[in-house]
C-alpha positions in Angstrom: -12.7 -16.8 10.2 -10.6 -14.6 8.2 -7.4 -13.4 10.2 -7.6 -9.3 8.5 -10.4 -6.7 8.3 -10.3 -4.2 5.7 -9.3 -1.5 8.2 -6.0 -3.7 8.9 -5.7 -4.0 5.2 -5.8 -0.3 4.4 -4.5 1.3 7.3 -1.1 -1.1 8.5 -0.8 -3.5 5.4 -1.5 -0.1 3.5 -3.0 -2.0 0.5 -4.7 -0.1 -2.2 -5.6 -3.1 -4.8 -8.5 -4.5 -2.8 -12.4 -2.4 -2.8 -13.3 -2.5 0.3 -16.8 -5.1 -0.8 -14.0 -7.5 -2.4 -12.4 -7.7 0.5 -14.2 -10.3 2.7 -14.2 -13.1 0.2 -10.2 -12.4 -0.2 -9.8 -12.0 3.3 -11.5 -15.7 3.7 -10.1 -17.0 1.2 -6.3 -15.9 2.0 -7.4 -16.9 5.5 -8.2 -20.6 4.7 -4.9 -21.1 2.7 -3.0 -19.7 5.7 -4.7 -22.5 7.9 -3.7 -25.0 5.2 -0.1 -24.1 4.9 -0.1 -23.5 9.0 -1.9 -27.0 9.3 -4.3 -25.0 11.8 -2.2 -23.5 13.8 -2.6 -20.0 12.9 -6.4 -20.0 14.1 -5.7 -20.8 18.0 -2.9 -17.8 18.4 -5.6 -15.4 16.7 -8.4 -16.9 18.9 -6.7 -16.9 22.2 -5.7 -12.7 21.1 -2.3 -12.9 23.7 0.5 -12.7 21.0 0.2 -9.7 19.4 3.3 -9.9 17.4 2.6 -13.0 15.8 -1.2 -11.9 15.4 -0.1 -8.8 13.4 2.7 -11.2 11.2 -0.7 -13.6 10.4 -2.5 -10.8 9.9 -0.1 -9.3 7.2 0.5 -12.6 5.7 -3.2 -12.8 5.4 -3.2 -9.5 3.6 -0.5 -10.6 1.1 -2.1 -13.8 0.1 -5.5 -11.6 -0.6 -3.6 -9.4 -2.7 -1.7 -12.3 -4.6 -5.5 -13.7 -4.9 -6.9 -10.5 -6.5 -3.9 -10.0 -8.7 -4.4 -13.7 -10.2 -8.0 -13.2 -10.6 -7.6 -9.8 -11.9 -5.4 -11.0 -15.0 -8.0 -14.1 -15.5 -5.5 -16.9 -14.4 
């Protein structure tokens, strides 16, 4: 599950770096190493949808990771 839609990204992360089709995969992606580093935690407060603060912080975390992700991937490394 990734934790950020494009429409978060754009419109209250305000990323630009991202196309819209790349997004998903980096979304995913950024969304699996969040789980990783949260060892699972993240996904039951985004599930059970009654924290919104702490939604919005995984959300934006989400959305930096996936823009760290396309940066590295964008200069080959």
């Amino acid at each position: 599950m990734a934790y950020a839609d494009y429409e978060f990204y754009t419109d209250t992360y305000l990323g630009t770096a991202i196309a819209e089709t790349d997004f998903p995969r980096f979304a995913r992606d950024a969304s699996a190493d969040i789980d990783r580093l949260t060892f699972g935690r993240a996904a039951p407060i985004v599930t059970a949808n009654e924290d919104d603060d702490t939604i919005t912080l995984i959300q934006m975390a989400t959305c930096a990771v996936a823009d760290a992700m396309h940066a590295l991937e964008s200069t080959g490394g």
